[in-house]
N, C-alpha and C positions, 0 to 999 in steps of 0.2 A: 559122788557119781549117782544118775540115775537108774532106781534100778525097776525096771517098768514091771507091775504086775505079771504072775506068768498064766499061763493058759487055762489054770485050775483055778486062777482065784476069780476069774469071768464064769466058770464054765456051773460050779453050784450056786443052786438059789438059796441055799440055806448054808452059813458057816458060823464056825468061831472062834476061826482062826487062821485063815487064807487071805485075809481083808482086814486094814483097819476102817472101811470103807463101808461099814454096814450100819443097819439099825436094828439093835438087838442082834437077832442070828440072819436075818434077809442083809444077803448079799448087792449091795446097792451097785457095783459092778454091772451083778448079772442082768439087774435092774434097766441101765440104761446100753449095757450092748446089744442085748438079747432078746432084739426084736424084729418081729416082721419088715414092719417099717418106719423108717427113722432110726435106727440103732445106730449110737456113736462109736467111734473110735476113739485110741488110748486119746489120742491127740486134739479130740475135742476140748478137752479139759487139762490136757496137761500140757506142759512146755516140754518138747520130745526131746528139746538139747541142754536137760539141765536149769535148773535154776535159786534165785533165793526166798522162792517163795517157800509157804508151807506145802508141803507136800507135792510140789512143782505145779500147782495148781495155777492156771496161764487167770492175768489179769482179765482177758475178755477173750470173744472169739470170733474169728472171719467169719460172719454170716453176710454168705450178699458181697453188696458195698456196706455192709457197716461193720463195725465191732460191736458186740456183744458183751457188755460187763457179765462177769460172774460173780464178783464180790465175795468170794470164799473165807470165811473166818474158823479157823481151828481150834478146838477145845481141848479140852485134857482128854474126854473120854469119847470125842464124834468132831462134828463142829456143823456149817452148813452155808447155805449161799442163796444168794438174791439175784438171779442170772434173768437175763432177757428171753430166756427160752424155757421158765416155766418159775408158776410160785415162788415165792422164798418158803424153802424147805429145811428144815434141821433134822439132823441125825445122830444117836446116842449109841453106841455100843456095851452099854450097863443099863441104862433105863430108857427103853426104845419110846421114839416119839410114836406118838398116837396123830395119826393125819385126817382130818375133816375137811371135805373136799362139798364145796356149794357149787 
C-alpha cells in the first residue's frame, strides 16, 4: 500500500529522518512543494494509486498535451532523475551531491 509522505516530512527544510527523499540533511520534498510559484503536488511525481515502481515514482507526467519522462533511478542510499522539467539531478542521503549550476 501506498503510504504518501505526511505533512511534516513537506513542511522542514532540514531532516534526517522524515524523508528518504533528501540530499544529505535538505529535505528535497520541501524543495519542490514549497514554493511561491510552481510548487508541486504529491501527485506530480508519484502514482496516487499505487504502484510497481520504485518508490511509486510515475513514469512521466501530464504537462500540457504531452507527457513528461521522469526517468527516476533508485540507489541504495538517494538515487535521481532526468525529468523534462528540469536538469538531470542526483541525490545522496550519506554523501550529499554538490550541484553546479551554469
Amino acid at each position: 500500500m501506498l503510504q504518501l509522505s505526511s505533512a511534516e516530512s513537506r513542511a522542514d527544510e532540514q531532516t534526517s529522518d522524515l524523508t528518504d527523499f533528501r540530499n544529505g540533511g535538505r529535505n528535497l520534498h520541501y524543495v519542490h512543494v514549497n514554493k511561491d510559484r510552481m510548487g508541486r503536488t504529491c501527485r506530480a511525481c508519484h502514482a496516487t494509486h499505487g504502484s510497481d515502481l520504485p518508490k511509486h515514482i510515475r513514469e512521466s507526467v501530464p504537462y500540457g498535451v504531452w507527457n513528461l519522462p521522469i526517468q527516476f533511478e533508485k540507489t541504495e542510499t538517494g538515487g535521481g532523475c532526468k525529468p523534462g522539467c528540469h536538469q538531470p539531478l542526483a541525490y545522496d542521503r550519506k554523501s550529499p551531491v554538490t550541484y553546479s549550476y551554469k
